[in-house]
Phi, psi and omega in degrees: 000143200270154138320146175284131151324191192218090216264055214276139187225118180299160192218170175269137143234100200316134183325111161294036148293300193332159189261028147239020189000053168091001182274340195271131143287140159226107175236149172318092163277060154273340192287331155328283196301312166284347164278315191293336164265343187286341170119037179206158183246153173248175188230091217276132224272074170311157166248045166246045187265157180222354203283033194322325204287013183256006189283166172232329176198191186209124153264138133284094194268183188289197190149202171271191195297167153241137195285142203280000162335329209280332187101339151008311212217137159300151170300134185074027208237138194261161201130171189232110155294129208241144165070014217288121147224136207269319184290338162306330199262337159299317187311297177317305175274009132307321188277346178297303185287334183276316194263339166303313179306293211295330191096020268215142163278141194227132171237140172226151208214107191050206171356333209254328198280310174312304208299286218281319165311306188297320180309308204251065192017046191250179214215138187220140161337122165293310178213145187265353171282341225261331190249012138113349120011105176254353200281169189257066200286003176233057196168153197311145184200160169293134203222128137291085187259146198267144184291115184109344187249151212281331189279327218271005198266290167331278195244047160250168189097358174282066129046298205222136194229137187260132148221212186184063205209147174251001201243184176187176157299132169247296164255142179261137185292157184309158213017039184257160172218126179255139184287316190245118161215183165252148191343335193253359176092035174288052176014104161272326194196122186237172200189133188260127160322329184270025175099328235257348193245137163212119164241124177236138181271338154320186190226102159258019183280331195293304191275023165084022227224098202284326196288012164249008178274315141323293215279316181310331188257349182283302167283017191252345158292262199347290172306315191302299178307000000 
């Protein structure tokens, strides 16, 4: 029987204010859950794991800010970066160039879809309301998917899509095309010309929603294979 791919899903480390000064990682196991039926395990990522090749594929799950030192955000853009850990945004881009070597397949998800938009140099709202943005971006909302593109292939007939987020995509980064956006132009969804990138600033861990945990795993066999 072949092995299950290997699935690396970025994790939180509570602020090392905190009166657990920081020892606990944390993540949403539902991403656990929605890989192990599409048929692949995850591996959910400290960030001192270095071990790429056992990897098959990668979520950039949700989280804080990127801190704007980084370059993240235009300059003069009003607003606060919420949740800023600074050893998470080294990590991810090590585990971002390690898995880009490697060919790997990538899903980004809240946090994940701004981080991996910046990797190709694109830029995201620091905050949105600050940036005149009115829709409630933390509770179910209506989504526009563009016709032709792997999300509207994915998710049409869903009516509502959950998210939880104040920051969003602004210029989409080299080769992205965006797929998604909400009734008010809100970015929902981007996608890389070279197959290999699918990002939603929604939660489809939240909502039950397999196929992009399927499409991930699917290509994370192929490669495997």
């Amino acid at each position: 029987m072949s092995k299950r791919p290997l699935i690396g899903v970025t994790c939180c480390k509570r602020n090392p204010l905190d009166s657990d000064n920081g020892n606990h990682y944390h993540q949403n196991a539902n991403y656990s859950k929605m890989l192990q039926a599409a048929g692949s395990t995850a591996v959910f990522l400290p960030y001192t794991f270095d071990d790429w090749d056992i990897l098959d594929g990668v979520i950039f799950a949700g989280g804080g800010d990127i801190n704007p030192a980084r370059g993240a955000y235009d300059a003069g853009d009003k607003g606060e970066a919420k949740g800023i850990t600074d050893v998470r945004d080294d990590f991810e881009l090590r585990l971002f160039h390690a898995a880009t070597e490697r060919e790997l397949p990538m899903l980004g998800i809240c946090r994940g879809i701004q981080f991996l938009n910046f990797m190709y140099g694109g830029t995201a709202v620091l905050d949105l309301a600050e940036a005149g943005y009115t829709e409630n971006h933390r509770e179910l909302h209506p989504v526009v998917l563009k016709e032709g593109t792997r999300a509207a292939e994915m998710f049409r007939g869903r009516d509502l899509f959950k998210s939880n987020h104040h920051q969003a995509v602004k210029t989409p980064g080299r080769g992205f095309t965006v797929s998604a956006t909400s009734p008010e132009g809100v970015i929902e969804a981007i996608e890389h010309e070279n197959g290999r990138i699918l990002c939603f600033q929604f939660h489809p861990e939240y909502m039950g929603w397999p196929e992009p945990f399927v499409w991930l795993t699917e290509l994370a066999k192929a490669r495997k294979a």
